[in-house]
C-alpha positions in Angstrom: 0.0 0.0 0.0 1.1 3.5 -1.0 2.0 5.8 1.8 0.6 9.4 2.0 2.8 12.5 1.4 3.9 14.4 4.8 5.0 17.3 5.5 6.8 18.3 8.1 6.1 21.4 9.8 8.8 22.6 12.7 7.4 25.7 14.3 8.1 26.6 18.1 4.5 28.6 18.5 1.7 26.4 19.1 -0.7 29.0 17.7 1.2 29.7 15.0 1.3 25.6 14.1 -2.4 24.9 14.4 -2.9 27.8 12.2 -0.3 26.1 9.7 -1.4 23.1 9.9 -5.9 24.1 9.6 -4.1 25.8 6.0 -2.3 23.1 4.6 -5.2 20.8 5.8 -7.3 22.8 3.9 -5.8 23.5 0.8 -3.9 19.9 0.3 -7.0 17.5 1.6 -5.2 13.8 1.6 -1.8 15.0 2.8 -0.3 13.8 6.1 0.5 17.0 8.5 3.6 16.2 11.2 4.1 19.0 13.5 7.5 19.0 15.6 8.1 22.0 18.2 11.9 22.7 17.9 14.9 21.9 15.9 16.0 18.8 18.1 12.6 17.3 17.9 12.6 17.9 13.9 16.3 16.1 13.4 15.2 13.3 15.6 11.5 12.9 13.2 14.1 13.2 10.2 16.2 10.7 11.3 13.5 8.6 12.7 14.9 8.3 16.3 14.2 8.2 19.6 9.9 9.0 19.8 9.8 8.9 16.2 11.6 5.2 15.5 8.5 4.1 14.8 6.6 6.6 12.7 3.9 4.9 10.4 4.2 8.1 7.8 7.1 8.3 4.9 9.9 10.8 5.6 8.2 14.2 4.7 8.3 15.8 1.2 8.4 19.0 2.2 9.8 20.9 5.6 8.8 24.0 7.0 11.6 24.8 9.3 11.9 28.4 11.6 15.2 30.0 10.5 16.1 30.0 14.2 16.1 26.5 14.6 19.4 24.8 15.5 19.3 22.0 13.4 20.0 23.7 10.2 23.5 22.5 9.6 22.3 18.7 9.8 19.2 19.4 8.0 21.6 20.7 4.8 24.2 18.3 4.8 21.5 15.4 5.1 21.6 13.1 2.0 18.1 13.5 0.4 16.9 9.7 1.1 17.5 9.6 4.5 16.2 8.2 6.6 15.3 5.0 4.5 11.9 4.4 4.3 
């Protein structure tokens, strides 16, 4: 069986990520929404560690990362098919 599309959403406000995630619910019906608080939380979903070893979504197609967020380095120097899924 075919696994959705995710997206990943990293945003630190929780306001701010319900109110992303209501727009991309809207506008992309079908489309799995993962929403990660912080930079160490979003490395750990894109490496599929820790809480997220077991995650029954594909890695995400697209990420909306905060500029702040420290995980930037790892997050550009990842190889594009990591984690295998």
């Amino acid at each position: 069986m075919a696994r959705r599309t995710n997206i990943l959403v990293v945003e630190d406000e929780p306001n701010d990520a319900l109110l992303i995630h209501i727009a991309l619910h809207k506008t992309l019906p079908g489309v799995h929404i993962s929403v990660v608080l912080n930079g160490i939380e979003a490395v750990e979903y894109l490496k599929a560690s820790k809480t997220y070893y077991d995650r029954s979504v594909s890695s995400p197609r697209l990420c909306t990362p905060r500029l702040e967020i420290a995980a930037h380095g790892w997050i550009r120097s990842a190889p594009m098919d990591s984690p295998a899924t």
